[in-house]
Structure formats: C-alpha cells, structure tokens
Legacy VTK file of the C-alpha trace (Angstrom):
# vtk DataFile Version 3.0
C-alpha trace
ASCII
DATASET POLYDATA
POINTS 475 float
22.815 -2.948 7.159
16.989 -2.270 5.590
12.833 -2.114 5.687
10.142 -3.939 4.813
9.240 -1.797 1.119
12.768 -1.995 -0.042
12.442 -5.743 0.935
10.061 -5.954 -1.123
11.408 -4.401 -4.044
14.457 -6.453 -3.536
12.958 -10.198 -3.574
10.249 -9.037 -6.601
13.424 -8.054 -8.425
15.381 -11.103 -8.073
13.819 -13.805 -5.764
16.305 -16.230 -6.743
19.675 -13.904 -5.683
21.359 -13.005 -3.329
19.878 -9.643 -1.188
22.430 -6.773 -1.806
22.044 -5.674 1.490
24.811 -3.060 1.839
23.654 -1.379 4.799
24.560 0.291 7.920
27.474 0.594 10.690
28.092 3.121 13.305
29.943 5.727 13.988
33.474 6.939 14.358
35.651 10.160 13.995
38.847 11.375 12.876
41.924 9.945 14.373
43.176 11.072 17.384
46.720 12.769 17.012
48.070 11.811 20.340
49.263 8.550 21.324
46.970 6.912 24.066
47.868 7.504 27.502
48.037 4.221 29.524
48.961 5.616 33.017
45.584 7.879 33.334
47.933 10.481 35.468
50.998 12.669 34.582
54.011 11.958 36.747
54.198 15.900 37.750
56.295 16.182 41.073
54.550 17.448 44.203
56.470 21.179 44.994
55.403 21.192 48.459
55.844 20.064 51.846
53.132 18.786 54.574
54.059 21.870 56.705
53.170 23.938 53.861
49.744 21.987 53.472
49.030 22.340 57.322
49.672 26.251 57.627
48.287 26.935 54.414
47.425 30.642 53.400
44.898 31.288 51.079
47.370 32.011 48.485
49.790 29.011 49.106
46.366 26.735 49.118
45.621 27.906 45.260
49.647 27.223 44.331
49.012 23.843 46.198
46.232 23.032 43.521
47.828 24.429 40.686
51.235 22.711 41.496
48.974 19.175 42.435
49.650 16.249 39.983
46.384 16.135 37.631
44.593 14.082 35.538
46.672 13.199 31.746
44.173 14.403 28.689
42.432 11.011 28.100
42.602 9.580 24.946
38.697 10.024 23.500
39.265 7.347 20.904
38.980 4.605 23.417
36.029 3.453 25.012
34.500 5.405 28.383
32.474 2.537 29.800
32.202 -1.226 29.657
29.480 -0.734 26.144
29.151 -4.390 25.859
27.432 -4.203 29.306
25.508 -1.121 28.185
24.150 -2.968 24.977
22.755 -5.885 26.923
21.569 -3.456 29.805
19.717 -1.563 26.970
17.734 -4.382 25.851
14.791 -4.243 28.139
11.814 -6.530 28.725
9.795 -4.824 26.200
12.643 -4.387 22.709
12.784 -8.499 24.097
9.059 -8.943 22.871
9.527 -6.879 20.606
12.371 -8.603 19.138
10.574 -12.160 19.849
7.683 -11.368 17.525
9.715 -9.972 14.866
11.654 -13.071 14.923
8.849 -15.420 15.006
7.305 -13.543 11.375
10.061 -13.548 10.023
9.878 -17.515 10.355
6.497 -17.477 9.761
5.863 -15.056 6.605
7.762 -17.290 4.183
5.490 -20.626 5.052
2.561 -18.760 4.899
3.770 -17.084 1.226
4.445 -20.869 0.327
0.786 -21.757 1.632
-0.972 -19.194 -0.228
1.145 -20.457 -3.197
-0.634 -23.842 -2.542
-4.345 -22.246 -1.990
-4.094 -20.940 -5.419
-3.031 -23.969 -7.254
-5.076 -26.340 -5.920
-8.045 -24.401 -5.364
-7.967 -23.732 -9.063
-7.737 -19.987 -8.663
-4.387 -20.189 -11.204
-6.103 -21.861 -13.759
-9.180 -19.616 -13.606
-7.190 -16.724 -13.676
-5.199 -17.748 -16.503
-9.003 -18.385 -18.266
-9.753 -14.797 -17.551
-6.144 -14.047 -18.950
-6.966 -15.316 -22.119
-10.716 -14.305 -22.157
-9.272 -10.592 -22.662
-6.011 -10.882 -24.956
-5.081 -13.347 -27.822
-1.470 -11.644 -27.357
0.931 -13.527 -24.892
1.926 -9.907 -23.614
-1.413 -9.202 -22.806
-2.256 -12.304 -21.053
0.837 -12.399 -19.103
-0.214 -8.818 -18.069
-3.684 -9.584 -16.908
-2.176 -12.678 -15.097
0.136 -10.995 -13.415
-2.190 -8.199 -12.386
-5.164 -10.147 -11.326
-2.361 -12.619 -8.824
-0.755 -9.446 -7.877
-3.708 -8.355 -6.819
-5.295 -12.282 -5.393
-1.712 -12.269 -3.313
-1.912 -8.589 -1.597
-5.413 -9.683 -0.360
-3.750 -12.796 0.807
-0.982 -11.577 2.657
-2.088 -8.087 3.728
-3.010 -9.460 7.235
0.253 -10.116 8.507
1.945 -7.585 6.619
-0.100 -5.400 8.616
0.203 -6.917 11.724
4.175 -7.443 11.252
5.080 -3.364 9.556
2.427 -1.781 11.023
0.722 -3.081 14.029
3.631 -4.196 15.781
5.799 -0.865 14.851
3.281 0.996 16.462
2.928 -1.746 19.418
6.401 -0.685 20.135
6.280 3.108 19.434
8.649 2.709 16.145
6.097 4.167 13.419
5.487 7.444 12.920
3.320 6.907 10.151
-0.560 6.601 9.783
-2.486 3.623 8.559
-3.543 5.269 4.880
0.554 6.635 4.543
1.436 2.822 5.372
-1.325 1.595 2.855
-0.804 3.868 -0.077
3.405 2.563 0.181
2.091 -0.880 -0.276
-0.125 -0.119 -3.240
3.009 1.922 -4.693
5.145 -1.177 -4.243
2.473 -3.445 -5.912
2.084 -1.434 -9.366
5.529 -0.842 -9.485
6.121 -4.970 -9.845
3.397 -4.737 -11.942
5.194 -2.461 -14.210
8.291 -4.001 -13.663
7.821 -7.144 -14.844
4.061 -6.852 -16.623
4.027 -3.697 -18.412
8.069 -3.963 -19.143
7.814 -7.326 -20.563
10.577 -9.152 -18.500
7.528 -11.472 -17.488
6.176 -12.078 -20.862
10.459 -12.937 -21.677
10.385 -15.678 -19.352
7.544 -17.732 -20.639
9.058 -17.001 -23.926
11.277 -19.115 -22.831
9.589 -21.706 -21.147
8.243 -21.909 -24.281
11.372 -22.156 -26.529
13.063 -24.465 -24.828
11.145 -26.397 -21.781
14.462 -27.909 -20.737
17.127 -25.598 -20.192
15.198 -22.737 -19.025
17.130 -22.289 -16.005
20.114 -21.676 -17.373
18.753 -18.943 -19.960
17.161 -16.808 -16.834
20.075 -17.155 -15.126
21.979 -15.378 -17.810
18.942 -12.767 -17.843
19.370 -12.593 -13.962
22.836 -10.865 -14.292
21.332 -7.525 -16.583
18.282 -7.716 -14.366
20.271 -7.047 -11.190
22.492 -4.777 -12.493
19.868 -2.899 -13.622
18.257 -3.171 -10.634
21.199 -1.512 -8.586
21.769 1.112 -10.920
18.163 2.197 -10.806
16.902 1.856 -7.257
18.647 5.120 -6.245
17.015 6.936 -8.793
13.477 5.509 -10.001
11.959 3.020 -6.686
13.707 4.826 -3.908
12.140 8.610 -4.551
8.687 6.926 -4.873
8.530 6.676 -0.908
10.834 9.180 0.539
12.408 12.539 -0.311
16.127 12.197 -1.131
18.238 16.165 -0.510
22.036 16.527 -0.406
23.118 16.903 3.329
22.365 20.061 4.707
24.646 20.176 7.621
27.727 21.530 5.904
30.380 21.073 8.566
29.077 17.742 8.724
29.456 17.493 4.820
32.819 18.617 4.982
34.202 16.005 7.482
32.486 13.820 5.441
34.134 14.754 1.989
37.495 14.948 4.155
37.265 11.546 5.523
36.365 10.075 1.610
39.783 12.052 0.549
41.785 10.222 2.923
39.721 6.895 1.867
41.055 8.114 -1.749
37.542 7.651 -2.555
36.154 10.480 -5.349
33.301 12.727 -3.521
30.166 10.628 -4.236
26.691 12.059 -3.432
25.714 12.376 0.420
21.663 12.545 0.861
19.446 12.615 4.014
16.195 10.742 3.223
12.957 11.758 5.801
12.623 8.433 7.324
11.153 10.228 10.418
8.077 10.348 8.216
7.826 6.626 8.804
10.020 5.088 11.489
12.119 5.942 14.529
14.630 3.817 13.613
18.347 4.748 12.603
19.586 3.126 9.714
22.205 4.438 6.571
23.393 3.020 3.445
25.224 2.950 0.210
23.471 1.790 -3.007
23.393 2.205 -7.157
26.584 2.236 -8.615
28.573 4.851 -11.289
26.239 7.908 -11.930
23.433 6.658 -9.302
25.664 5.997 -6.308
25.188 7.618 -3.278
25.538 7.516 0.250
21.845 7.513 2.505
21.217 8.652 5.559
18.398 8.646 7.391
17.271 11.743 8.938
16.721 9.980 12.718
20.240 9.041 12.565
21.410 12.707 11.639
18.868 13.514 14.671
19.869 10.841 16.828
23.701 10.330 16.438
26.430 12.522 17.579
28.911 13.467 14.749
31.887 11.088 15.609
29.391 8.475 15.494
28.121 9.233 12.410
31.254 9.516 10.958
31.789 6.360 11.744
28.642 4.995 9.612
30.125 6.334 6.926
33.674 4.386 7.316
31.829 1.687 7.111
29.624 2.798 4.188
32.540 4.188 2.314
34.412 0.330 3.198
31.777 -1.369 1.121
32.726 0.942 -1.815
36.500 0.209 -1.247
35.805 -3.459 -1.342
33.777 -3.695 -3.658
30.668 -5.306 -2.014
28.305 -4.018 -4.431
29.754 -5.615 -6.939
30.886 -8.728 -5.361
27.086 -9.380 -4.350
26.148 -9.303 -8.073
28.498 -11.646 -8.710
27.092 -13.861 -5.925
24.068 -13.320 -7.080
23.917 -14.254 -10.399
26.248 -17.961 -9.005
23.335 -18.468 -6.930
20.678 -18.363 -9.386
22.452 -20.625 -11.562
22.398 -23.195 -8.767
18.790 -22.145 -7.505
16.715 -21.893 -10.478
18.523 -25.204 -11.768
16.943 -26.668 -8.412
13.757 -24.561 -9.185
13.497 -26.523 -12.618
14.028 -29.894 -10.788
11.129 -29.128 -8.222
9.097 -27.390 -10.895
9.314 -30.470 -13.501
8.519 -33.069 -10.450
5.281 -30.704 -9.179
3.618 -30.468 -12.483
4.128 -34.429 -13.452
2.385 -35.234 -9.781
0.053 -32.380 -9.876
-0.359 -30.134 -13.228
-3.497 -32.212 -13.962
-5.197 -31.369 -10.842
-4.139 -27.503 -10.761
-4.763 -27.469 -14.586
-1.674 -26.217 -15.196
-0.235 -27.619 -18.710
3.559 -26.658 -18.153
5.928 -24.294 -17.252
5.103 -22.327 -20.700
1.382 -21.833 -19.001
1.001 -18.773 -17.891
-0.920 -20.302 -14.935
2.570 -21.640 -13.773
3.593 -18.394 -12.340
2.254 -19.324 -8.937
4.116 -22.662 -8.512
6.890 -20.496 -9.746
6.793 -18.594 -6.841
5.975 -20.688 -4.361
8.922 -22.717 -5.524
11.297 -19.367 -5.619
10.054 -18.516 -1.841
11.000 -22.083 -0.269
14.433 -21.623 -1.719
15.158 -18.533 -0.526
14.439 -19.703 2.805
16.657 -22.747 2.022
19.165 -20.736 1.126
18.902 -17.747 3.615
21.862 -19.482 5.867
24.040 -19.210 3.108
23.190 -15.833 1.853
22.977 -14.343 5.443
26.596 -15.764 6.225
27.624 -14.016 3.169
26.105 -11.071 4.528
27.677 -11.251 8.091
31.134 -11.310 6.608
30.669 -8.290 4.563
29.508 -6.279 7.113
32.243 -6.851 9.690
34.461 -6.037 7.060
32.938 -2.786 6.221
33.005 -2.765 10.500
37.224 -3.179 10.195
37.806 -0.509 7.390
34.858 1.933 9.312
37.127 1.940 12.360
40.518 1.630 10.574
40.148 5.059 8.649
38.329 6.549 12.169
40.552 5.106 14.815
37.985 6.019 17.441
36.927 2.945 19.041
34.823 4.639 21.605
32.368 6.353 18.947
31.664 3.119 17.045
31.150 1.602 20.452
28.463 4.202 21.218
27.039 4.258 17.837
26.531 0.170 17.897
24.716 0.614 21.201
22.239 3.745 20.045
22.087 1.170 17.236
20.586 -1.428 19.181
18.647 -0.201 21.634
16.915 2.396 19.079
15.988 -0.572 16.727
15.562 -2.941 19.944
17.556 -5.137 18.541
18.784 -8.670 20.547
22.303 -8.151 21.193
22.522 -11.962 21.912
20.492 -14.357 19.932
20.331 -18.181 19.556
22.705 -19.303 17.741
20.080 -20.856 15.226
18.542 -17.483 14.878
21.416 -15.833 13.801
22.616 -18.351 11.401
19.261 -18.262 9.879
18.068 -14.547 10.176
21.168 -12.092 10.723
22.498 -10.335 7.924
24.642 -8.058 10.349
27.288 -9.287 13.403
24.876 -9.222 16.229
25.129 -6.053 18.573
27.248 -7.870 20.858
29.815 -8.605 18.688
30.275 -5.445 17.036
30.266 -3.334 20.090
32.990 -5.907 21.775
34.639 -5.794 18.426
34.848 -1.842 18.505
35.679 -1.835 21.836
38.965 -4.331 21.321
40.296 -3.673 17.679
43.738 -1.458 17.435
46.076 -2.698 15.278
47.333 0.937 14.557
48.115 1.314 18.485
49.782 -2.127 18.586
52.564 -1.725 15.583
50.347 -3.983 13.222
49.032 -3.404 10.220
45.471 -2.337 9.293
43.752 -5.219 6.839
41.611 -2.956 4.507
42.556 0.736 4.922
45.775 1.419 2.649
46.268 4.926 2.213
49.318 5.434 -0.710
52.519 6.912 0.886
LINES 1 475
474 1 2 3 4 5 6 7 8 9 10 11 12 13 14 15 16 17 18 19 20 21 22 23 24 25 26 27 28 29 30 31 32 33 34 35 36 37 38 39 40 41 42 43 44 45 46 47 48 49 50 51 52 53 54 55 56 57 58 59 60 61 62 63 64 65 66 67 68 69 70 71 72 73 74 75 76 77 78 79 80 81 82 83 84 85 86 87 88 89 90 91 92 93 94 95 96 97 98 99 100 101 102 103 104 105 106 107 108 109 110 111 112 113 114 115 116 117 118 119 120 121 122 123 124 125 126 127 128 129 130 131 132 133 134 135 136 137 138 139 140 141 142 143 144 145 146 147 148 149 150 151 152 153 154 155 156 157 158 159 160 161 162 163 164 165 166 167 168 169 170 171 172 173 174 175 176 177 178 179 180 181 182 183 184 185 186 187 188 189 190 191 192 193 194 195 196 197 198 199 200 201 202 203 204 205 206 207 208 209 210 211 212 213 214 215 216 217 218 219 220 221 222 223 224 225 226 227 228 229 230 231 232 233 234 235 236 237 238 239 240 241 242 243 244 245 246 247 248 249 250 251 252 253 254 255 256 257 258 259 260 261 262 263 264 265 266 267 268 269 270 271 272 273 274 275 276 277 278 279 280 281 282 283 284 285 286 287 288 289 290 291 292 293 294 295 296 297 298 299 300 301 302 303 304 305 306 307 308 309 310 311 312 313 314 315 316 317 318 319 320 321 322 323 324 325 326 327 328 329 330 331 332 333 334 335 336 337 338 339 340 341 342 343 344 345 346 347 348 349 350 351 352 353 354 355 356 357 358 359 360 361 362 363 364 365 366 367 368 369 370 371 372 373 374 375 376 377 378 379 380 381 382 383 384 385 386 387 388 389 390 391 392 393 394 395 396 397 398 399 400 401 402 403 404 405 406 407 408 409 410 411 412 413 414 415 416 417 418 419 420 421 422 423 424 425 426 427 428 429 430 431 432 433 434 435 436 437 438 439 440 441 442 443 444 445 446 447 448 449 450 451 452 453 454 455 456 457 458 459 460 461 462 463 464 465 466 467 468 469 470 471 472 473 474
C-alpha cells in the first residue's frame, strides 16, 4: 500500500472519496527457466561397491564423492522455509503494542475530529470566527479565506496533541522515526498552508458556498460533479507539486537495478515510466513503495529503506505489483469509485447537514449552509462518514491490492522472494499479521501479512498447466 502527511493531503483533498491508496507489495524476480524439481535428489547411480568403500585409497575415496548421488539444483522460486510461521514468529511482544496503540488512534482520531467539530459549533467559536471573517473583507473570497485560515489554524491547535503523540511520540516509542521534533513540526505546518492554498487562496472553497448559495437544495449533486476534476487533478499533481514539498524525489541510481526494472516493464508491455527513490530514511524506518499521478506525472516510488533493506528479487517483486495496478487500471478505477461515492455521501451529507442546522443553527448561529460559519458542521459531518464508510472503501482497497499481489507474482514467478519480501514487510513496519476480524474489516486497506505471505507461498498456476488471471503477455 502510505503515511500520515500524504494522509493528510489525501482526506483535505477529497474527504468525501474514496482514498487512492495504490501502494505497496513485495518482492519477486525473474522467472526461473528450469522446471521445479520435486524429488530434491538426482537419481545418479552409485559406481561403486562396499569393498571399494571399506579399502578405500585416498584416491578411490575422492572418486567415491565425486561419483556419490548429490543434491538436484533447487528451484529458488519456491519458498525455503515455512514464512507464514516466520511472519507470526516476527511479530514480537513489543511491534504487538506497538500495533495495539496504532490501532486504538486510529479508532480514536476520527471521534475526537468529530468532537472538536462539536466544541466549535456550540461553543460559538464558528460564528465568532465567521464575525472576524467579515470584520476584514466585504468580498466572499476574502471572508472565506480568513475563515478558512483562522479554523485551519483553531483545528491544528486542537488536534496537534494526538497527532503528536500518534506520528511522533509513538514512532519514536518504537524506534521507527528518524526524524527530530522541529523536522516533524515544520511537515505539519507545510501540510496546513498548503490546504490553505488549496482550497482558500485557489478559490475551490469560496466555489462551494457559491453554491450553497445558488441553489440550497441540490448542492450535493453540483460538488459531486466538481469532485470528479478535483480528484483528477489531485492525482495528476501530487507527484509533482505536494509530494517534493517533503521529500527529495531522484531517478534510481542503482543502474543494474534500473535495468531489471525497465526489463521486467517490457515484458509487462508496459512503456518505461519514471522510477524514483524518495529519502524516506530522513523520516521513518519503514519500507514502503508506490505508484501515483497519471500520463506525464506518473511514476513509480520507492523508498530509499526499501532499496536499503530489500534484496533485489524482492524488490522486483514490489514493482510487479506496482506495475499490476497500472495494468489494471486501479488508478483510474478508484476515481471512478470515488466520484460514485461522493454522489451517495455528500447526498447523505446534505440530509444530516439540513436536519443539524433546523435543530441547532440557532444556537451555533449558523444561518445555513451558504454561511460561511457552516464549514465546521461541514466537516464534522464529512469525518463521521468517512468512518461510516471506511468498511466499504477499505474492502475496495483489499481487493485491489491482492490483485496487484496475483499479477506481482505472475510476471515474477518467484514465490519465495514475495514470501520474504511480505515478511521484511511486516516485521519492519510491525505490522499484525493476524488481526480481529473487526479490525480488518474496518482498518485494512492491504490483505493482512498472513494472507499474503500464505498466498505467495501457495500460488502457481504457471507450474500447474493453468492459466495466469492478469498477466497476458501477446504471443
């Protein structure tokens, strides 16, 4: 499959869509040219005799051993060791707390988003914000920039505590962060003006209460139209305008690595896209890759502790299963998903919005959806339906990713390097090869550990005379 900036980015961008989270695999190599050996010994004939053995010179002892049956070549596609034991082995006492608290915030941060949501309405922050708005601009663009900034800033007081505590205390709990307190604080600031800008100083913001203005009933359906350009251009620019802000982007340096790389695309008939390294190690010790943007702006990432980390079979196998969500069209397909589930979610948002302000406008001082003092309920109402909808959009997720998991290993073949690449995966990230049930349906984006690793230990159809289901090369 991604961190807590790009998150960011991502939700701010389009709360109401799905997450394109196109993210990593692990790794594989070439195929293997020779058939798998299933005996584990060549049936060579023994050329001498137990006499021979018992008065054995020292000359007849070393045509003894070369004449001895040995070992067949084993086949280095399959997999060395039981890795499904491995994965579960690898997930000590300490990546369990470590992966108990992150799955406790990531409960916990959307209630207490929705919370601060209600503070500021009925504390009548909103309202005297949106008095200060218009204090200082009789222009609607400047008052929905001045309202914007001032909650911007009103909810990064509000929530910096347990961002802290979740990207930056706990990272460096666990020995995952590399990076130092002002680093981590200056990234957050970045990400804050850049919303700013994106929706305040671009006026997409002052759009939207345009139309809350021009027509107070069928809002919904005119920003879900405007949610289709908006992600699009999202995608497209990510690669090229948020993504640099935060990390340096090069073309691979490791050239043999670069070549197996560009060879592997050719046989995926893919045409040579950008490869980059990003310095991730600046931040995290995590592994992670990914694909992202689209026509000029696409590229394959990968982070610098994977190069570091992984062995080259292995990361050839990340990039199968990068290059499969190109060949199936994931990026594009989550668009699509995206802008079908804002239709349905902001025609829900309207519903809840329309209900909140008849029971409590009066109290917040809020006078409709066209007030700029709205924007709050807004969110609070986009945050609860994300997490409503999280199941759905995360089971989307999970499919995508095994498929990019089936084409990764299809155009590898080498089972036993996606094996070991799942299990560096895991136990680098600490990552809970089995959770609840509940926790995966709600949080996982990915297959969990343990089913990719048993999944790349067990799927063959090229040694079994069946077809692969993605990889089609042309005859």
């Amino acid at each position: 499959m991604i961190d807590r900036v790009q998150r960011l980015f991502r939700r701010s961008i389009a709360s109401t869509a799905v997450g394109l989270v196109l993210a990593l695999a692990a790794g594989t190599p070439p195929p293997a040219l020779a058939a798998p050996d299933t005996s584990g010994v060549a049936s060579i004939p023994v050329l001498i005799s137990p006499a021979d053995v018992g008065s054995d010179s020292g000359g007849r002892r070393a045509d003894s051993l070369a004449m001895a049956p040995r070992p067949a070549p084993r086949d280095s596609t399959l997999p060395a060791i039981d890795y499904l034991a491995k994965v579960r082995a690898d997930f000590t006492p300490e990546n369990r707390s470590y992966s108990r608290l992150k799955t406790v915030l990531e409960f916990v941060s959307p209630f207490y988003s929705i919370l601060m949501g209600l503070l500021i309405l009925f504390s009548g922050l909103a309202s005297g914000i949106r008095d200060v708005a218009h204090a200082l601009g009789h222009r609607r663009y400047v008052r929905v920039l001045v309202f914007l900034t001032l909650y911007g800033i009103v909810a990064f007081l509000f929530t910096l505590p347990l961002v802290w505590y979740d990207d930056f205390a706990l990272e460096h709990q666990f020995g995952l962060s590399t990076q130092g307190f002002g680093a981590w604080f200056v990234d957050q600031l970045k990400a804050g003006v850049f919303s700013i800008v994106m929706f305040g100083v671009l006026p997409i913001l002052w759009l939207v209460y345009r139309v809350f203005e021009k027509s107070p009933r069928r809002w919904w359906a005119w920003l879900a139209a405007g949610v289709i350009p908006l992600v699009v251009a999202s995608v497209l620019l990510q690669p090229l305008v948020f993504d640099p802000m935060f990390n340096k982007f090069t073309p691979l340096h490791d050239q043999h690595l670069k070549a197996r790389i560009l060879a592997l695309a050719a046989r995926a008939e893919i045409p040579s896209r950008r490869v980059y390294e990003v310095n991730k190690s600046a931040q995290t010790k995590k592994y992670n890759a990914y694909v992202n943007g689209f026509g000029a702006s696409q590229r394959i990432v990968l982070w610098d502790t994977t190069l570091h980390g992984m062995k080259e079979d292995e990361i050839l196998f990340v990039m199968g299963h990068e290059m499969g969500h190109y060949k199936l069209h994931h990026i594009w397909q989550g668009i699509a998903v995206s802008a079908l589930l804002a239709l349905v979610l902001l025609w829900v948002a309207a519903r809840l919005c329309d209900a909140a302000l008849a029971r409590f406008g009066m109290r917040w001082g809020v006078h409709g959806m066209a007030d700029v003092a709205s924007l709050p309920l807004l969110m609070l109402v986009f945050d609860l339906l994300a997490f409503a909808a999280q199941p759905v959009i995360n089971g989307y997720s999970r499919r995508i990713e095994h498929e990019a998991d089936v084409f990764g290993l299809e155009i590898t073949r080498n089972n036993d390097a996606a094996a070991r690449a799942f299990v560096k995966l895991g136990s680098q990230n600490k990552s809970n090869p089995d959770p609840s049930p509940f926790v995966k349906w709600m949080l996982y984006t990915h297959p969990t550990e343990s089913e990719r690793v048993s999944f790349a230990m067990h799927y063959r159809p090229w040694a079994e005379g069946r077809p692969d289901r993605f990889f089609k090369p042309k005859r």
